[in-house]
Each structure stands twice: as C-alpha cells, then as structure tokens.
C-alpha positions in Angstrom: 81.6 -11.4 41.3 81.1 -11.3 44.9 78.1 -13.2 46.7 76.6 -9.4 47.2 76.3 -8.9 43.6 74.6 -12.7 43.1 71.9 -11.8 45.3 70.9 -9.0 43.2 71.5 -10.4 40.3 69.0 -12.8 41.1 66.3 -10.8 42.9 66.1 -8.8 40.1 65.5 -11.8 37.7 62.8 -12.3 40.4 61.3 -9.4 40.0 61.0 -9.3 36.6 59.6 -13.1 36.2 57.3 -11.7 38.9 56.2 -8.7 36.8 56.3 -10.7 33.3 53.7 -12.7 34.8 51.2 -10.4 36.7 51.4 -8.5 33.4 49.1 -8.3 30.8 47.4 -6.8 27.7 43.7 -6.5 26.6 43.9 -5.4 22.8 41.0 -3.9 21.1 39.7 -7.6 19.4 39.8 -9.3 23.2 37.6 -9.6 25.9 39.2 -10.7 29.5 37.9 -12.0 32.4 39.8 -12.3 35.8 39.4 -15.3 37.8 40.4 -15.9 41.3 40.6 -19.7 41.9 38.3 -20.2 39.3 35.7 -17.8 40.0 34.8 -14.7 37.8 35.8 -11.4 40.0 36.3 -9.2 37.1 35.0 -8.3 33.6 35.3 -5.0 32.8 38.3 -4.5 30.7 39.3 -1.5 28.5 42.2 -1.8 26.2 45.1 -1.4 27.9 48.0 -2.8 30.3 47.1 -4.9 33.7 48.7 -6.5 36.3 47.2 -10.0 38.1 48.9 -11.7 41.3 50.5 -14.6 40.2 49.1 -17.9 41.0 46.1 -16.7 42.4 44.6 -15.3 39.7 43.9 -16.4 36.3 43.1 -14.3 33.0 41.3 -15.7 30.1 41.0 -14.3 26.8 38.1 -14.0 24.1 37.6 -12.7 20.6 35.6 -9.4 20.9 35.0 -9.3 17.4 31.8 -10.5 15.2 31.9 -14.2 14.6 30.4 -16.7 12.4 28.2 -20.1 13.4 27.9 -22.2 10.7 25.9 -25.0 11.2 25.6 -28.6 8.9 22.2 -29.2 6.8 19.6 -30.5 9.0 16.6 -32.3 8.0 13.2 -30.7 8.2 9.4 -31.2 7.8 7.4 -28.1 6.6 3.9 -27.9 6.5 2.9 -29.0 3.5 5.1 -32.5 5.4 7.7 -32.5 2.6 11.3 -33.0 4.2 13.7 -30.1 3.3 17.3 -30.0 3.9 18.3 -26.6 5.8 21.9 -25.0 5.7 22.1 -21.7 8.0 24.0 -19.7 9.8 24.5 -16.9 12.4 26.6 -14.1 13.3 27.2 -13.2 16.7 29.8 -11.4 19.0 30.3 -11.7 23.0 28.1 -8.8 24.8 28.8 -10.4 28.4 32.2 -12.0 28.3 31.5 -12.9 32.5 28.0 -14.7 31.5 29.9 -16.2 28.8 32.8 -18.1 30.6 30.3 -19.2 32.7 27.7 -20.6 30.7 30.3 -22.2 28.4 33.2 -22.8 30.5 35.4 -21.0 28.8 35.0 -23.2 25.6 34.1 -21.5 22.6 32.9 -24.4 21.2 30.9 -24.8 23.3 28.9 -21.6 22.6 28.8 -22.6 18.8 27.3 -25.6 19.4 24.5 -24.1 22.1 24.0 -21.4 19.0 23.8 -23.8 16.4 21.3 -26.0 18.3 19.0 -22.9 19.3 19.3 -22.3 15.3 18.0 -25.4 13.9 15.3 -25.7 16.6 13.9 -21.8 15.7 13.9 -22.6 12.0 12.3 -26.2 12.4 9.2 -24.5 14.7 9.0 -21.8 12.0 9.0 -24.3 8.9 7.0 -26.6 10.6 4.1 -24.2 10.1 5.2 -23.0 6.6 5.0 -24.4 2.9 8.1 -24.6 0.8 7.1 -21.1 -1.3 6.7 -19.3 2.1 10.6 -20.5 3.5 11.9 -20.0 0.1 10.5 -16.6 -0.9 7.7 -15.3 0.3 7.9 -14.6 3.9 12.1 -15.8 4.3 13.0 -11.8 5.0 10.4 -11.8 7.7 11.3 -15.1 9.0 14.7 -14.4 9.3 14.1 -11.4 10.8 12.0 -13.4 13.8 14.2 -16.0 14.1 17.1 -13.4 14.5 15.3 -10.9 17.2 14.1 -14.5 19.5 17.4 -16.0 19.1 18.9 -12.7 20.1 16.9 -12.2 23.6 17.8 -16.0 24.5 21.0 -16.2 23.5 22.2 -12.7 25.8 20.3 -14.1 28.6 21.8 -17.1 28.5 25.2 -17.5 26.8 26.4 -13.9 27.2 26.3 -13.1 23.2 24.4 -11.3 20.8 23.2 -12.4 17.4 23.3 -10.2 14.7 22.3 -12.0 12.0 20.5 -15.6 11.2 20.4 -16.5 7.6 19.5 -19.5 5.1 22.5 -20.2 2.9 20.3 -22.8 1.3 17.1 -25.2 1.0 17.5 -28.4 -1.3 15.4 -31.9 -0.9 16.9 -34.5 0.7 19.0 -36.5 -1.9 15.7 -39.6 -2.4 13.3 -36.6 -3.2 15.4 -34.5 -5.5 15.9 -37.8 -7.8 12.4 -38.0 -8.4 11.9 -34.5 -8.3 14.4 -34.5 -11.7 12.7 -37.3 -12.8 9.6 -35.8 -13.3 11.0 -32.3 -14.1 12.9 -34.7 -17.1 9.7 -36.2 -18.0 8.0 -32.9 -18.4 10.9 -31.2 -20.5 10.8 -34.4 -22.3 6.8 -34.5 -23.0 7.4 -30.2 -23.7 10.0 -31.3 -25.8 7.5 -33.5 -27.6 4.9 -30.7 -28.1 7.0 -28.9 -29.5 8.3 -31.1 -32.0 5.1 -32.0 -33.5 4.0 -28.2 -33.6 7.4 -27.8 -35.5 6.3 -30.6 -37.7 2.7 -29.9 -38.6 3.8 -26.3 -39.1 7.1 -28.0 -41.9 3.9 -30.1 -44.1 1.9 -27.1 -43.6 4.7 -25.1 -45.6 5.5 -27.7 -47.5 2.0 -28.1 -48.5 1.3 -24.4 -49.2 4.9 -24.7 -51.8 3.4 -27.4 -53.6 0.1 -25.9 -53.9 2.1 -22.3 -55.3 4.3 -24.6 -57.6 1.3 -26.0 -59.4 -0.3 -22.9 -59.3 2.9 -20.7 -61.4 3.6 -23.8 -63.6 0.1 -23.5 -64.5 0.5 -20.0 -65.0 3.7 -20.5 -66.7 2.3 -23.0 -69.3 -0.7 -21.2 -70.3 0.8 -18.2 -70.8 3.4 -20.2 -73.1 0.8 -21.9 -75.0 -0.5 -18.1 -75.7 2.7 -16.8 -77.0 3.6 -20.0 -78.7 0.0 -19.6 -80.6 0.6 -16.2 -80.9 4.2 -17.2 -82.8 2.5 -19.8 -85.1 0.0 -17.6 -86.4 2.5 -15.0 -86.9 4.7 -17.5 -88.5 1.6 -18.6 -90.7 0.9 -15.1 -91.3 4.4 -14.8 -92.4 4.8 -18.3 -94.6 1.9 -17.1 -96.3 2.8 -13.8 -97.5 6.0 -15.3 -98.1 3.9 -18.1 -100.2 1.9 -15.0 -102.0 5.1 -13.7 -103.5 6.8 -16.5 -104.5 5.4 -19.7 -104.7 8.1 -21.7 -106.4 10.6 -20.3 -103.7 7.8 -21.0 -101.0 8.0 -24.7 -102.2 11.4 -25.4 -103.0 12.2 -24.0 -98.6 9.5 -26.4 -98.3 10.7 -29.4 -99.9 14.1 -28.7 -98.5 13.2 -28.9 -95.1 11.2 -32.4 -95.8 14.1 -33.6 -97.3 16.4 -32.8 -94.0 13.8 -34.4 -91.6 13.1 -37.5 -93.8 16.8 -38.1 -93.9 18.0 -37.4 -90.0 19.7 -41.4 -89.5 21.6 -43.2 -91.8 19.1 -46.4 -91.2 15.9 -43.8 -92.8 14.4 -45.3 -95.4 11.8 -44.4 -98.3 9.9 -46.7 -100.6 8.5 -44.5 -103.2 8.0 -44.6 -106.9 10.3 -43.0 -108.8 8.5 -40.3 -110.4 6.8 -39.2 -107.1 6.9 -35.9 -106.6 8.7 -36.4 -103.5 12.1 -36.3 -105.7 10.7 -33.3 -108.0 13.7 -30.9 -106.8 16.6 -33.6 -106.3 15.8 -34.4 -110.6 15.3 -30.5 -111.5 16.8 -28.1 -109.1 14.0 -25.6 -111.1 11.4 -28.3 -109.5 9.7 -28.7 -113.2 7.3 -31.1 -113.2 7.7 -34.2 -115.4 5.5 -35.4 -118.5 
C-alpha cells in the first residue's frame, strides 16, 4: 500500500468520525436542545436525523414523556392545628425544553426538587385553612383540582413544564398522635365492648328467668293434672274392688289378705308379734279362710 492510498485511507476515517459526531437523532420520547458554547440557540426539534459542528456545539437530551414527582411525607398543621403527615405527588412532562435547561441547568433533579417544593408549600397554604374532614373527603377533589391548575401556571413560567396532575396518596398523624389516637379508639371498643356484654348478660338471666318461671309453671301443670288422673284411677279402681267385693266376698278377702301377707314380709329381718289365733293367720291355717271356734 502506497503512501497515496494511506492518505485516503485516513481522510476518510476522518470523515466519518467527523460525521459520527455532528450526527444525531431526536426519537419521539426526547426533547433536544442545541447549545453553542453553552448557550441555548435551538429548541425546536421534530423527530428525525440532525447534524451539529463538532466542538462548537453541544446537544442535550430530555425525556419528552409524562413523568412522576414523588415527594416524602411532610408535616403539616391544618386548621383545626392538628399536625398531619402529607404524602403527594405530581405528574408532569417538559412543555418548554429551552426554559427548562435553563431554569434547571440541565439537571433533572433539579426540576423534581423545585416541583416537589412548590407541592408541599400549595398543600400546606391550602390545609392551613382546612379541617381534617375537608382534606380527607370533603372538598380533596376540589383541592386537588386548585392546587393542580396554580401549580400548573407557575411551574410553565418558570421551569418550562406542565403539571398534569397533583394528588394525595395519603394523610396519617404523625407517629406521637396516632398512638394515642389508638389508645382511645381501644378504650372506646373496649368500653363498647363492655356495653355490650352486660346487654348480652341481662338479656341471658332474663331468659333464664323466663325458663324457670315456664318450668314451674308445666310442672305445675303436669302434677295437677296427674293428681286428677291418678284420682280418677283410684276411684275407678274402688269402683272396681267393690263390685269385685259384691260378687265374691270370700275371693275379695282372701286377694286381700294375700297382698298383706307380701308387703308384711318384703325383708328377711320383718317381724310380727301377734297372737296366734289372730286373724292375721286366718288363710296361712285354712286356705278356705274359716274362721276358728
């Protein structure tokens, strides 16, 4: 390879590190902005291919698409001068990608930060003049909604972006007040708890009571209408022993003897002192049951 070829060889190595570097593409996510020793000389960039003199100019790069500040808790007063611990956040895209470089320097931390101050200093003016019903639910759409549309005007003015959206992820007491905010929410479950419990009990005796009373009442029942049928079976029984005794008398006395005998004599340790000729032993001497002379 001669020194002709060389040359050539190298120029166009050149050329194309020349035209690597004054190349570039804006994708459809991206923003760009075009410095010139540091200062802003163009913004307006479509998707597409674009070529920059090398060393002179610079080209920056920002996300075109919707992005998310998300802020720590901050501690706040509301009106009724409890203390409240805020979580939010914002969405927000680049309208002005020139006023943006500018304003933060090219640091997109920077813009968070600016965002998230502007945030907590909105929602602290608005719940300085609100109770804790009003941020939670009553008027939050429509504070939101404020805090959004004020944010919005400042923040293009200034930063170069637009805020979509503000929201509150959340609203909890600081960490001292919730403990005795449980406290007394547990004392009040606790002294519910209590109510309830004697209601349940009074209402137990008072069942209780009204089973003892219906017990009493059907054994009552249940005894005097035993005592009926059990008169009502003696006097048919009489009725019966004494037709029984009306047709045979002997018969009538022997069954009757009989059973005195059997319920005289249930132990083995009975015992009888009679005289002998009692009629007591008139059927054990005569099974006929004829009396002695």
């Amino acid at each position: 390879m001669n020194n002709r070829t060389l040359v050539i060889v190298a120029v166009l190595l050149l050329a194309l590190l020349a035209l690597s570097s004054s190349a570039f593409v804006v994708k459809e996510t991206e923003k760009a902005v075009l410095l010139k020793f540091g200062r802003v000389i163009r913004t307006d960039y479509e998707p597409g291919l674009y070529f920059k003199i090398p060393l002179v100019h610079e080209l920056r790069k920002f996300d075109a698409r919707i992005q998310t500040v998300d802020s720590s808790p901050v501690r706040m007063l509301n009106s009724e001068n409890k203390f409240m611990m805020v979580d939010s956040y914002a969405k927000f895209r680049i309208s002005d990608v020139g006023r943006f470089y500018v304003a933060t320097r090219g640091d997109e931390s920077n813009a968070v930060r600016l965002l998230a101050e502007q945030i907590n200093d909105r929602l602290r003016n608005q719940f300085g003049v609100r109770d804790l019903h009003e941020v939670v639910s009553g008027q939050r759409d429509q504070l939101m909604a404020d805090i959004t549309k004020n944010l919005n005007e400042v923040a293009q003015k200034n930063l170069g972006v637009e805020v979509i959206d503000v929201r509150v992820k959340r609203i909890d007491l600081p960490p001292e007040v919730s403990e005795s905010v449980f406290q007394r929410m547990r004392a009040g479950r606790e002294l519910e708890a209590r109510d309830h419990r004697a209601k349940g009990q009074e209402a137990s005796e008072r069942i209780r009571a009204n089973a003892d009373r219906q017990k009493v009442v059907i054994e009552a029942e249940a005894y005097r209408k035993a005592q009926e049928l059990r008169g009502v079976g003696d006097a048919e029984a009489a009725k019966i022993y004494a037709e029984a005794f009306t047709k045979d008398p002997e018969f009538f006395r022997f069954t009757r003897s009989l059973t005195a005998y059997k319920e005289s004599f249930k132990k083995k340790s009975d015992m009888l002192l009679l005289e002998p000729d009692s009629e007591f032993f008139r059927y054990l001497k005569d099974p006929k049951g004829k009396e002695q002379d």
